[in-house]
Backbone as JSON, one array per atom type, in Angstrom:
{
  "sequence": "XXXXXXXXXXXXXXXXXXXXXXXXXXXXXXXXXXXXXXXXXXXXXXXXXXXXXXXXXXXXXXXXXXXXXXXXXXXXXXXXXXXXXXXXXXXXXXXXXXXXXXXXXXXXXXXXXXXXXXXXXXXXXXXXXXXXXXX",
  "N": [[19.68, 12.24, 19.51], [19.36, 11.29, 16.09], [16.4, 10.09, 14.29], [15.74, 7.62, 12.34], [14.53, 8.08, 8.41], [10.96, 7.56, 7.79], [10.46, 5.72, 4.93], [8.46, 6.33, 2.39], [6.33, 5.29, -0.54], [4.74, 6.7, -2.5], [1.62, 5.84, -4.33], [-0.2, 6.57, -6.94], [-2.79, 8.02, -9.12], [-2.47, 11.19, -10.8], [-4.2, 13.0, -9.82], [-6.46, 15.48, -7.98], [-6.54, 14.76, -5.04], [-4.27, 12.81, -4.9], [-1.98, 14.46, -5.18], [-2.72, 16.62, -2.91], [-2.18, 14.72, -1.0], [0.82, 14.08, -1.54], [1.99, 16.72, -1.23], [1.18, 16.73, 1.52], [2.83, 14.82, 2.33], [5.32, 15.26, 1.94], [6.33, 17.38, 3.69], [6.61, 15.96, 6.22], [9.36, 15.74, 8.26], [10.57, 13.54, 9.28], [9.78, 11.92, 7.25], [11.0, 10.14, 4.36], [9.66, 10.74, 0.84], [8.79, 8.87, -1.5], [8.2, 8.89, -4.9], [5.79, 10.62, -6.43], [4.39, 7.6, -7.84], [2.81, 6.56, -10.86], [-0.54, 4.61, -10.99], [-0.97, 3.27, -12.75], [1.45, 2.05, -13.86], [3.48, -0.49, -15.47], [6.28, -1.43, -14.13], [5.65, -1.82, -11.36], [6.47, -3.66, -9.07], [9.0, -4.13, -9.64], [10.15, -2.23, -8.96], [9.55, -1.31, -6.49], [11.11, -3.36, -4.99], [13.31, -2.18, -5.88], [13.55, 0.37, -4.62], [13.14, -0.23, -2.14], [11.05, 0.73, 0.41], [9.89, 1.66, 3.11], [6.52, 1.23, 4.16], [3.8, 1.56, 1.66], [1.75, 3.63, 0.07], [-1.6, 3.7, -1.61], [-3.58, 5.06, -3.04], [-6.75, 5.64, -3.88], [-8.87, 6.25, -5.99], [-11.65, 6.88, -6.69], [-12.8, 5.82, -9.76], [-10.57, 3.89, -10.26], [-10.65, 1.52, -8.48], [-10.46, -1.02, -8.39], [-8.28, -1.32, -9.32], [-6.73, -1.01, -7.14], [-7.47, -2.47, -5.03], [-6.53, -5.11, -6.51], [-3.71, -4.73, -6.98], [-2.36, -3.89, -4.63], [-2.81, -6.71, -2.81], [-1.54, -7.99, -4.73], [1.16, -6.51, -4.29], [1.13, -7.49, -1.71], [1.35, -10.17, -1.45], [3.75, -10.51, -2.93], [5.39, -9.28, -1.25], [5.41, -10.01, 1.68], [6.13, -8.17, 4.03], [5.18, -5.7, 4.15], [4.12, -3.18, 5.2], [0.48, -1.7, 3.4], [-1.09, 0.96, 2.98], [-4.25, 2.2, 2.44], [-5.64, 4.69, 0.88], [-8.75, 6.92, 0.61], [-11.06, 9.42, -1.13], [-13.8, 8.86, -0.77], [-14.68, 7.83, 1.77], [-13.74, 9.34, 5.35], [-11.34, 7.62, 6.22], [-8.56, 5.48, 6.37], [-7.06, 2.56, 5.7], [-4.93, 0.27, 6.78], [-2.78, -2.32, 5.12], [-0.97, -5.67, 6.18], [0.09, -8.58, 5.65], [0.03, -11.77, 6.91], [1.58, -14.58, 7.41], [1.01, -18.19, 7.93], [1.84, -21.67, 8.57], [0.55, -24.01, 6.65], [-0.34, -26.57, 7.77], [-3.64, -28.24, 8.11], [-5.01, -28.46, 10.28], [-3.68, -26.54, 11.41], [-5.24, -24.65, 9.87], [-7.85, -24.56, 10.47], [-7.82, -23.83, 13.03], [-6.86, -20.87, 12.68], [-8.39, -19.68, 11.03], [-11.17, -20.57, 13.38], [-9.95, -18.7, 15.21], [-9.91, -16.08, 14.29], [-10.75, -12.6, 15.2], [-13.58, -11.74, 16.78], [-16.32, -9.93, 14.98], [-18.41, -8.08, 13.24], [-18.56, -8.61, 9.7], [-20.02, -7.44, 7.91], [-21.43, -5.01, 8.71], [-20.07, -2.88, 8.29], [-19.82, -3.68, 5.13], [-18.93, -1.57, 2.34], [-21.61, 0.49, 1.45], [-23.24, 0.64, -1.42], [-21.4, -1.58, -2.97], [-21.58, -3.08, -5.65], [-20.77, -6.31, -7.74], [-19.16, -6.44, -10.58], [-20.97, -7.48, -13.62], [-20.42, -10.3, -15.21], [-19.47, -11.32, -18.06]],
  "CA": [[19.78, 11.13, 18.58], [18.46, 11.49, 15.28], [15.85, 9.05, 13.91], [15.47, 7.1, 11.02], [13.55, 8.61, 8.07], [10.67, 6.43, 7.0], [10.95, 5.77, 3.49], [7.18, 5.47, 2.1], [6.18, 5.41, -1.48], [2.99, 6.97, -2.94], [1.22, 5.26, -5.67], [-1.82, 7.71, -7.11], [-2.99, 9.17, -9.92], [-1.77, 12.88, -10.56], [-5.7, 14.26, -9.42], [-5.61, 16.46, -6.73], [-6.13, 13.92, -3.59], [-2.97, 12.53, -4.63], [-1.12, 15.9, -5.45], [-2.58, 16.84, -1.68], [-1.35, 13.97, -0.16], [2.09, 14.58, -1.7], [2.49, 18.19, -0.39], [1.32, 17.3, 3.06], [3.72, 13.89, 3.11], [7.06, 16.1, 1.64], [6.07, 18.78, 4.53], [7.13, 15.53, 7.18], [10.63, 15.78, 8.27], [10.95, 11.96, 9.94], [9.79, 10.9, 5.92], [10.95, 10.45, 3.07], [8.66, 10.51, 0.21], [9.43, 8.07, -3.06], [7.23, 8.91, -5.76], [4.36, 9.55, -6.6], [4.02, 6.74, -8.74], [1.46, 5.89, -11.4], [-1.28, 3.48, -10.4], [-0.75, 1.81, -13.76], [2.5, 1.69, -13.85], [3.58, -2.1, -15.29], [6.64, -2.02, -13.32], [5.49, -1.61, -10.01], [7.06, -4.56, -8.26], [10.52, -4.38, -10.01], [10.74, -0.32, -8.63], [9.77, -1.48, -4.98], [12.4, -4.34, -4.93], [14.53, -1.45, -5.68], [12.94, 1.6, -4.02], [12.69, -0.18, -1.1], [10.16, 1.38, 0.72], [9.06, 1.12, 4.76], [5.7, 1.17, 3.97], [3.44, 2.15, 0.44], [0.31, 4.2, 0.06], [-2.15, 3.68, -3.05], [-4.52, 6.19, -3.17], [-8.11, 5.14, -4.44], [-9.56, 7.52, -6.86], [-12.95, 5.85, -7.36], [-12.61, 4.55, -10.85], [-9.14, 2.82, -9.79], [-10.59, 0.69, -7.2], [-10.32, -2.53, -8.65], [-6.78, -1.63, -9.65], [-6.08, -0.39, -6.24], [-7.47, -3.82, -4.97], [-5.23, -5.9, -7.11], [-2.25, -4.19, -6.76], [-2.73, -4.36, -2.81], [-3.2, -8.14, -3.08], [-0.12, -8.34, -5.5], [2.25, -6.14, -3.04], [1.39, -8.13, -0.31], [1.55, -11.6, -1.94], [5.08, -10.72, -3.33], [6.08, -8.39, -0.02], [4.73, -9.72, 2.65], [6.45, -7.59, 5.57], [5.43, -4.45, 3.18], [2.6, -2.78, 4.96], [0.15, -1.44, 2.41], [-2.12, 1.89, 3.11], [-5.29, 2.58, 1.31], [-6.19, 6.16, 1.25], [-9.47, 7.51, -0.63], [-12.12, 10.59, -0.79], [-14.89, 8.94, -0.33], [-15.11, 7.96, 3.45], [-12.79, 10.16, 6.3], [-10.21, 6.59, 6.61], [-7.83, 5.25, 5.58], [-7.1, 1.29, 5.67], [-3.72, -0.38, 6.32], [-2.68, -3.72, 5.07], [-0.28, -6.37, 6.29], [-0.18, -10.3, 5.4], [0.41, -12.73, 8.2], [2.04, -16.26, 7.07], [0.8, -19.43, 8.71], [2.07, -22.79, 8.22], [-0.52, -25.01, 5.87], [-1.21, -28.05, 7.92], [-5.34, -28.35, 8.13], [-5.43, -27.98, 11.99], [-3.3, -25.06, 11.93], [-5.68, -23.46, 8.59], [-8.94, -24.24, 10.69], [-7.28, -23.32, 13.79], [-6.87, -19.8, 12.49], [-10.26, -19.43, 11.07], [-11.61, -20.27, 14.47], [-9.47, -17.45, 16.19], [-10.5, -15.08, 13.72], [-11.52, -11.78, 16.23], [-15.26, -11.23, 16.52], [-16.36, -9.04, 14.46], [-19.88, -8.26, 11.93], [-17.65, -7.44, 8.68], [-21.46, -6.66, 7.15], [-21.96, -3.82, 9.1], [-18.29, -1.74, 7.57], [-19.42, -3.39, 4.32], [-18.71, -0.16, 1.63], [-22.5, 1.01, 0.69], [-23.5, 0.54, -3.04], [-21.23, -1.65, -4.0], [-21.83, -4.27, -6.57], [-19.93, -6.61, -8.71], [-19.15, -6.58, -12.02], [-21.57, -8.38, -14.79], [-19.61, -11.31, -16.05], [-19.26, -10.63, -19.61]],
  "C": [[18.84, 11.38, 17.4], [17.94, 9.99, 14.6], [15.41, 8.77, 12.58], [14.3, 7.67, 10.21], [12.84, 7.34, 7.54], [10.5, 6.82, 5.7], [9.38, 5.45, 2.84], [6.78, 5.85, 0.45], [4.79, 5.54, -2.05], [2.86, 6.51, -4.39], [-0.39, 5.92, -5.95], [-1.36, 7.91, -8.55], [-2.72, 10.06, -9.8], [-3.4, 13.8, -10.65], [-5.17, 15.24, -8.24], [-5.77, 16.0, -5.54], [-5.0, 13.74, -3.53], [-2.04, 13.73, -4.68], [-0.87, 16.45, -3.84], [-1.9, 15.77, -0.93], [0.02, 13.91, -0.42], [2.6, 15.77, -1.19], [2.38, 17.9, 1.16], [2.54, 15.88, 3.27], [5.36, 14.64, 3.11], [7.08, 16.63, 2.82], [6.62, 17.56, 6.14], [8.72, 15.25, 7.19], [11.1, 14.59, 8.83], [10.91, 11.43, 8.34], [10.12, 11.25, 4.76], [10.2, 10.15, 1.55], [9.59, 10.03, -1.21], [7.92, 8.26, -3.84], [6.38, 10.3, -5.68], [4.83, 8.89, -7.7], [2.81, 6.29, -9.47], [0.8, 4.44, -10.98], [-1.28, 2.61, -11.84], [0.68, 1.47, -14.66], [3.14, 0.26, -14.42], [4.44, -2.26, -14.55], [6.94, -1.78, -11.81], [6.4, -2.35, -9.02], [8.56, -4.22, -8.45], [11.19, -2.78, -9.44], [10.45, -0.81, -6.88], [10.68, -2.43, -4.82], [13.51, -3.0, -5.08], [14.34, -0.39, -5.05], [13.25, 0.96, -2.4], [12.04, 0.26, 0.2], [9.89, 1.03, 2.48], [7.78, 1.23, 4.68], [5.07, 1.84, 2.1], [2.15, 2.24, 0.55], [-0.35, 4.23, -1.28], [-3.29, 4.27, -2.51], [-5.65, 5.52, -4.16], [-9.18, 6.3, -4.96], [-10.44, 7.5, -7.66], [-12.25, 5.28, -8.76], [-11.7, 3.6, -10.93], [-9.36, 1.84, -9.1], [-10.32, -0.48, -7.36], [-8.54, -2.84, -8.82], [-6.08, -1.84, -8.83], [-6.63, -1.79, -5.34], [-6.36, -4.85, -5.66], [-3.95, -5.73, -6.66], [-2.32, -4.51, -5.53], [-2.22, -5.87, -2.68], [-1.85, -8.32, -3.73], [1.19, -7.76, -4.1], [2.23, -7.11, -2.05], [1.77, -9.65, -0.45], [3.34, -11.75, -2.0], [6.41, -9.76, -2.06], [5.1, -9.04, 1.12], [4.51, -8.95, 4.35], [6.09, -5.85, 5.52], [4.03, -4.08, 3.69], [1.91, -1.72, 3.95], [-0.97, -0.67, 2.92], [-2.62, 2.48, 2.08], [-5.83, 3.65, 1.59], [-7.36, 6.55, 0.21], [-10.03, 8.56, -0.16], [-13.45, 9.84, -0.21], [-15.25, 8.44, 1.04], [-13.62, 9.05, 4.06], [-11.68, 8.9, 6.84], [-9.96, 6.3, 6.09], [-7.13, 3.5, 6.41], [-5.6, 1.15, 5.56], [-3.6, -2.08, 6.61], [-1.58, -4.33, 5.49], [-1.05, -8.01, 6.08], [0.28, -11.22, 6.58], [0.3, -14.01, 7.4], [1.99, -17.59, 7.99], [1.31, -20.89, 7.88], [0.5, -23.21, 7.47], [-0.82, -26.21, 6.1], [-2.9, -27.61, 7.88], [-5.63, -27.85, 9.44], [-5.1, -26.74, 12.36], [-4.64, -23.77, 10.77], [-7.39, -23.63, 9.37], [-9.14, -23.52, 11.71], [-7.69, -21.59, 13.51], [-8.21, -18.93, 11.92], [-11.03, -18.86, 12.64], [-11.48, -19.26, 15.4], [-9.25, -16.61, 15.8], [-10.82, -14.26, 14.77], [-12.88, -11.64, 15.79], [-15.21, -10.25, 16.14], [-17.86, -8.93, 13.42], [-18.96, -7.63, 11.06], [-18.95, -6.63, 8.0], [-21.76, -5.18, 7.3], [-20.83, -2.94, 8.24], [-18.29, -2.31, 6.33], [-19.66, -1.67, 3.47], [-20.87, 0.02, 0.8], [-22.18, 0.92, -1.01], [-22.44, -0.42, -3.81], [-21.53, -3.4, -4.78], [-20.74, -4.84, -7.97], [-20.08, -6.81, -9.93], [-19.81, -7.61, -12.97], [-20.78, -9.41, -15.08], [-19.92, -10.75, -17.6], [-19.49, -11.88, -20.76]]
}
């Protein structure tokens, strides 16, 4: 039986993380690779509505990060079944996102708070970083 290829779409800069991560994703024979796509792309959304994608990888190529935040945040807002993997150089992992939709009564939004998993997020925050000056 042959199995479905997944369909995943790379969103990077053309440095050479993303370049490598394009040669080694072509080189899988279960996937098929859409893109690469520019990370500043304006129409990102209107190409995955049509790309349709089984998952999408944005590559984080330090100075991008804020973009590569946003965008994230946007995909998932306007996809929410669209998981979203964050790949960079500077640690050895790589982060994947999905959104989970809860009803909006109060009991159910404190509810979910409360049954948050334990966890210290402090400890896995990212070293050095700091936010932007207001202007």
């Amino acid at each position: 039986m042959q199995r479905v290829k997944r369909r995943v779409l790379l969103i990077c800069s053309h440095h050479l993380f993303g370049e490598s991560l394009e040669t080694i994703l072509r080189r899988v024979d279960d996937m098929e690779l859409l893109g690469p796509m520019e990370l500043s792309q304006e129409n990102i959304h209107a190409r995955l509505f049509e790309l349709r994608p089984d998952a999408v990888i944005v590559v984080d190529e330090g100075e991008n990060r804020m973009n590569v935040s946003s965008l994230t945040s946007a995909i998932l807002q306007q996809f929410p079944s669209l998981p979203v993997i964050s790949a960079g150089l500077e640690q050895n992992i790589f982060r994947v996102f999905s959104a989970h939709t809860l009803p909006a009564r109060s009991s159910d939004f404190v509810e979910a708070i409360l049954n948050l998993p334990p966890s210290n997020p402090w400890e896995a925050a990212q070293p050095g970083f700091q936010p932007k000056p207001k202007s």
